[in-house]
C-alpha positions in Angstrom: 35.3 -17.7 -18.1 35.1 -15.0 -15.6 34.0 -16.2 -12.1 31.9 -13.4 -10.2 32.7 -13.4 -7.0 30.0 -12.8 -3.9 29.9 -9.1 -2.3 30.7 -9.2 1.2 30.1 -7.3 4.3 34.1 -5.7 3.6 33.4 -4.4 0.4 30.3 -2.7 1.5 32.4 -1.4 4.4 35.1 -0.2 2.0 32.6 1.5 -0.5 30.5 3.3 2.1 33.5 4.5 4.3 32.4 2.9 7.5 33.6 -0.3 9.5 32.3 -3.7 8.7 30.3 -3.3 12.5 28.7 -0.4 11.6 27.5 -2.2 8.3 26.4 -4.9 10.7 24.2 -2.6 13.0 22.9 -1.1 9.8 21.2 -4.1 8.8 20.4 -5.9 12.1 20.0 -2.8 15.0 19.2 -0.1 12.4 18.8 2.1 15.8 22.1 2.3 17.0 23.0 4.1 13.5 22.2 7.6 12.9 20.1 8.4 10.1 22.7 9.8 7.5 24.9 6.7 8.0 22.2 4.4 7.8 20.8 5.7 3.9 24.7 5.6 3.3 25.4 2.1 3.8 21.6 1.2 2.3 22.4 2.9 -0.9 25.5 0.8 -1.0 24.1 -2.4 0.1 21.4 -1.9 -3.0 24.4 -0.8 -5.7 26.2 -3.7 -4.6 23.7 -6.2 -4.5 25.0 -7.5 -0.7 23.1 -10.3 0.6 24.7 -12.1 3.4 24.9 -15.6 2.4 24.8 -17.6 5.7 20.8 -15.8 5.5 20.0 -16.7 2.0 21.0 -20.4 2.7 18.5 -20.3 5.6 15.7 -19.4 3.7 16.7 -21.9 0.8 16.5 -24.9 3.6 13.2 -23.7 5.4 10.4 -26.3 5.2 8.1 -23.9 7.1 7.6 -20.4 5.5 8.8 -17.3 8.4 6.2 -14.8 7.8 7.2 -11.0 8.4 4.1 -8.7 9.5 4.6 -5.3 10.2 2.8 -2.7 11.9 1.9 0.2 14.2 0.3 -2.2 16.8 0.7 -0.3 19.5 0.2 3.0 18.2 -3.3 2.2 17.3 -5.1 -0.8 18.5 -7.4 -1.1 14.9 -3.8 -3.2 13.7 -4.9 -6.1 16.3 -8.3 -6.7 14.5 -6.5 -7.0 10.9 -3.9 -9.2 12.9 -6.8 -11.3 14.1 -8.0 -12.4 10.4 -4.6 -12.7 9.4 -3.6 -15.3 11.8 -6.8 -17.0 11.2 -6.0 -17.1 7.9 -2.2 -18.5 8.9 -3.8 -21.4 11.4 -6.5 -22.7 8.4 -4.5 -22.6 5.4 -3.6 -25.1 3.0 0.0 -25.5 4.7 1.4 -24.3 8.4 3.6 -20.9 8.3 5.2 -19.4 11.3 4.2 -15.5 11.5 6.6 -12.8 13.4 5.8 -9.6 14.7 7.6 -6.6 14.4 6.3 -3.7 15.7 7.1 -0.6 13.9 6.5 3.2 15.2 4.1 5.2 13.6 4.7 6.5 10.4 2.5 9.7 10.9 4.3 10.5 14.2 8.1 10.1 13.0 10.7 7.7 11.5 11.4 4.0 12.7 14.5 2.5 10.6 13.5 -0.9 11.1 11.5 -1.5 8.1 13.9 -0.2 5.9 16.4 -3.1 6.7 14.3 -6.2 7.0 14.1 -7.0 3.8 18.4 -7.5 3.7 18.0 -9.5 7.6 16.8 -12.8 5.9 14.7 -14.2 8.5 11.9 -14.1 7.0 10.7 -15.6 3.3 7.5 -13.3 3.1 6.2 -9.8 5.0 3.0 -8.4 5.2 3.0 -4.6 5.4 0.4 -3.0 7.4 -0.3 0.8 7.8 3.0 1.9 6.9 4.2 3.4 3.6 7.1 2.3 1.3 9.1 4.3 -0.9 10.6 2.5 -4.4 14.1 2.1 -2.7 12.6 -0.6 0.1 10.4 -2.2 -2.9 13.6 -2.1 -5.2 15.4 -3.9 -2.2 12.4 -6.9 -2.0 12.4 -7.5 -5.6 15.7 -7.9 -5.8 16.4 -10.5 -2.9 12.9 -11.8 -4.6 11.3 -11.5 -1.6 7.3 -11.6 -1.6 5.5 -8.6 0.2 2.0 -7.5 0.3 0.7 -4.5 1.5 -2.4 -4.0 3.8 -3.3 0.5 4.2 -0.5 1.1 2.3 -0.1 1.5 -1.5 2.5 1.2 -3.9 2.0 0.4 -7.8 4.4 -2.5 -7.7 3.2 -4.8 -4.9 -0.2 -6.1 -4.2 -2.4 -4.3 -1.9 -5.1 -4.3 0.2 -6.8 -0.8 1.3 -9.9 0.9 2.4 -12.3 3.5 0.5 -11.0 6.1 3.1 -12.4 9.1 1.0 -15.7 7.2 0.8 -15.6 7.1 4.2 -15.2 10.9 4.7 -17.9 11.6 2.3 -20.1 9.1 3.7 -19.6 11.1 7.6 -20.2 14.2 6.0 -23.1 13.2 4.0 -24.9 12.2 7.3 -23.8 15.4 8.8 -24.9 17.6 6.3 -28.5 15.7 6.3 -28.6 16.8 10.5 -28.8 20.7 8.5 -25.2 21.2 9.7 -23.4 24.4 8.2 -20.2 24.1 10.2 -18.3 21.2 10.7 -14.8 20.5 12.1 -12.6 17.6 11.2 -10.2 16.0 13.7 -6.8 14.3 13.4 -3.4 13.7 15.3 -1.0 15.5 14.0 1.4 14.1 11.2 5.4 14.9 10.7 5.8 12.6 7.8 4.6 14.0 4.3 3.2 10.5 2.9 -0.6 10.7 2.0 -2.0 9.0 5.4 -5.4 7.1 5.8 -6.4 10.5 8.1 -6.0 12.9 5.0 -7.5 10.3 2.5 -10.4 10.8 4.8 -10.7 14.4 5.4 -9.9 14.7 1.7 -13.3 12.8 0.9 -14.7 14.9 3.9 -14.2 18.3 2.5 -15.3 17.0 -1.3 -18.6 16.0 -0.1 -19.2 19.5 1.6 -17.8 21.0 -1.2 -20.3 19.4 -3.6 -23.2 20.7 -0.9 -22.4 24.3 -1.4 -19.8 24.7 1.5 -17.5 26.8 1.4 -13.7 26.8 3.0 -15.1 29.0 5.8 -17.5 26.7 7.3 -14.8 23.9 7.7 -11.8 23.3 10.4 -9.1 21.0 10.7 -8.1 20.6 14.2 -5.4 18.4 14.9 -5.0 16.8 19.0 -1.5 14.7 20.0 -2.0 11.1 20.7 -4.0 9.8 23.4 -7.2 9.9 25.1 -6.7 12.6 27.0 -4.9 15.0 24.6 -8.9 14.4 22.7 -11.0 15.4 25.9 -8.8 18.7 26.2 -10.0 19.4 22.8 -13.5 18.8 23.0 -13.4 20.7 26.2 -12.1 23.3 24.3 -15.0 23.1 21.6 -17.2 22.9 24.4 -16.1 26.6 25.8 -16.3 28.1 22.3 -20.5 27.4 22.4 -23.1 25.2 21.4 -23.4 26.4 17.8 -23.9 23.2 16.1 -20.7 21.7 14.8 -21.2 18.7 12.6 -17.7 16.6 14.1 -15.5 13.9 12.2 -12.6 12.5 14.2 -10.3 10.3 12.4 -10.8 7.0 14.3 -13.1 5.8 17.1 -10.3 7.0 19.9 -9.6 10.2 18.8 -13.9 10.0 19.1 -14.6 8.8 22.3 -12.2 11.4 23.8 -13.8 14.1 22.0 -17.0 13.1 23.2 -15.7 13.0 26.7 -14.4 16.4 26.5 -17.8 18.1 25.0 -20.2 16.6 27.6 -18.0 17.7 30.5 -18.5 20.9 29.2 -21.8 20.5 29.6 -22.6 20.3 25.4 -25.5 18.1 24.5 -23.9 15.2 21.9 -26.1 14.6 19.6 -28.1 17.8 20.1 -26.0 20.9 20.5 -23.0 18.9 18.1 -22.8 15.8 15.9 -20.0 13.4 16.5 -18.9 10.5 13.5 -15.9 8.0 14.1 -14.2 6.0 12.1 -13.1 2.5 12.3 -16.5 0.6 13.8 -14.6 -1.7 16.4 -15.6 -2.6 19.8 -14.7 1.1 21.5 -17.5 2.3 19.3 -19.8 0.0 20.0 -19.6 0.6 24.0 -19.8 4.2 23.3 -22.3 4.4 21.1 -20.7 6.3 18.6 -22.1 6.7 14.7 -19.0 5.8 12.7 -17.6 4.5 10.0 -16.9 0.7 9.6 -14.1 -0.5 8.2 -13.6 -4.7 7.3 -10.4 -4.8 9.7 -10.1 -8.5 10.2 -11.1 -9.1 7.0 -8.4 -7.2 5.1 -6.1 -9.2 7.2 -7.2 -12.1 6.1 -6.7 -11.1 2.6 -3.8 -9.6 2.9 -2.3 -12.9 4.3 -4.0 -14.6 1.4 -2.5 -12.3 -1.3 1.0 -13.3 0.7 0.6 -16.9 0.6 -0.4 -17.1 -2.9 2.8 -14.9 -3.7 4.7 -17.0 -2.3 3.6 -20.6 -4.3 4.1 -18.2 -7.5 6.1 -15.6 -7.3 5.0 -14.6 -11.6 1.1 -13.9 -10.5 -0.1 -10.3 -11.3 0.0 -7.3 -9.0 -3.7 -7.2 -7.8 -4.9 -3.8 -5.5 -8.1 -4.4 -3.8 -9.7 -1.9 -2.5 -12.7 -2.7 0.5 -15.5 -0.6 0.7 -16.8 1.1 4.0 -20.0 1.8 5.9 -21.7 4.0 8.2 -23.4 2.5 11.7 -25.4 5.1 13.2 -25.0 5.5 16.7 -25.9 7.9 19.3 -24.0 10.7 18.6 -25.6 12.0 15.4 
């Protein structure tokens, strides 16, 4: 009988051309490997099957499940509030599970490496996904090391997932626009390098079809984009504030991107509501101290489900995929 014998770190080495170190910064400091060398070794370490065992054995022996959860955190603060109900759902479940952060760049911005490899690192027997999108390679990669993943503002047809009606949301701000007797409206987003379909165009994709269905036509709508920050949005609504007071019916992407518009218009002296009509998105605390209309996503409470969806993935791995999708609302404020 024909024994198989385990891939190692050397044949990987030998098949993808490169030294057995840089095979080990692939998988553990993803950084320090430039991008081309990185998908290299990756499509080598998938062909192969490489798993290092020492990593393997660790998760076999755990009595305490490692949890993975991924995200943008501090590229936008709504990730804490879905953190907060997962970690609530963590402390008051069934069975204790240690939870690790790993803070990932933001997709929309430009390319972080680290998500690609964590699957292969073995610390961890489950990860949450949050806000971040996955390509069939990286799910590929997690079925095969049969390790349990859930995604939370992401989607993929293979995993479970937990996301928000973003275009309901955009047709729900420009709904309530429209019924102010708007004509032209302006929608507001940080700009986006990678070409995956983001939360922000979900959302001005509903935008545009629910002034579309009102008769409006490509001419009475803009899409502005501002860099990140708070300041990078008050130069902008500045800049609308200069142009006139000719009733502009605004959606910004999330509550930030909001208040700093809002800054902008009234130090240029523009009545908001009044002269313009300002809609958020996300319905956290920001909002609430600036009075903002906006709409309200369930944050904490797709957290807690997507940690839910995890933990149940883990005690059987055979369950089907389930996608939920959570609905959204609009809280009128004071800038509409």
């Amino acid at each position: 009988m024909e024994v198989q014998m385990a891939v190692t770190i050397s044949d990987v080495a030998a098949q993808a051309g490169v030294s057995k170190t840089t095979v080990s910064h692939t998988l553990n400091r993803p950084h320090r490997v430039s991008a081309k060398t990185r998908a290299k070794v990756l499509a080598v370490v998938d062909a192969l099957g490489y798993y290092p065992h020492e990593l393997a054995e660790r998760r076999q022996r755990a009595s305490t499940p490692r949890i993975a959860v991924v995200a943008p955190f501090t590229s936008y603060s709504s990730f804490h509030e879905r953190l907060d109900g997962l970690l609530n759902r963590a402390r008051h479940g069934d069975g204790a599970c240690e939870v690790v952060l790993v803070d990932h760049g933001s997709a929309a911005r430009s390319a972080d490496p680290q998500l690609s490899v964590l699957p292969l690192q073995g610390r961890v027997d489950g990860i949450v996904v949050m806000g971040l999108p996955v390509d069939d390679a990286w799910v590929e990669r997690v079925q095969q090391h049969r390790l349990p993943a859930v995604l939370v503002d992401s989607r993929h047809p293979e995993l479970d997932t937990v996301t928000m009606n973003d275009e309901l949301g955009g047709k729900l701000a420009a709904q309530h626009l429209l019924a102010r007797g708007l004509t032209e409206f302006v929608y507001v987003s940080e700009g986006q390098v990678s070409s995956y379909p983001s939360a922000a165009q979900r959302r001005m994709l509903g935008f545009q079809q629910a002034l579309a269905e009102a008769g409006m036509g490509r001419q009475q709508f803009r899409h502005l984009k501002v860099p990140d920050g708070l300041a990078a949005a008050e130069e902008r609504g500045l800049a609308l504030a200069r142009r006139g007071r000719d009733g502009l019916g605004i959606f910004a992407h999330h509550d930030r991107v909001a208040v700093g518009l809002l800054n902008g218009l009234r130090a240029g002296r523009v009545k908001v509501p009044g002269d313009h009509h300002l809609v958020g998105f996300d319905g956290r605390e920001l909002a609430r101290a600036a009075k903002l209309t906006t709409i309200r996503q369930p944050l904490a409470e797709s957290g807690t489900l997507g940690m839910e969806l995890l933990l149940r993935r883990i005690a059987d791995p055979d369950l089907p995929v389930t996608h939920t999708m959570m609905n959204v609302e609009l809280i009128e404020g004071e800038t509409t």
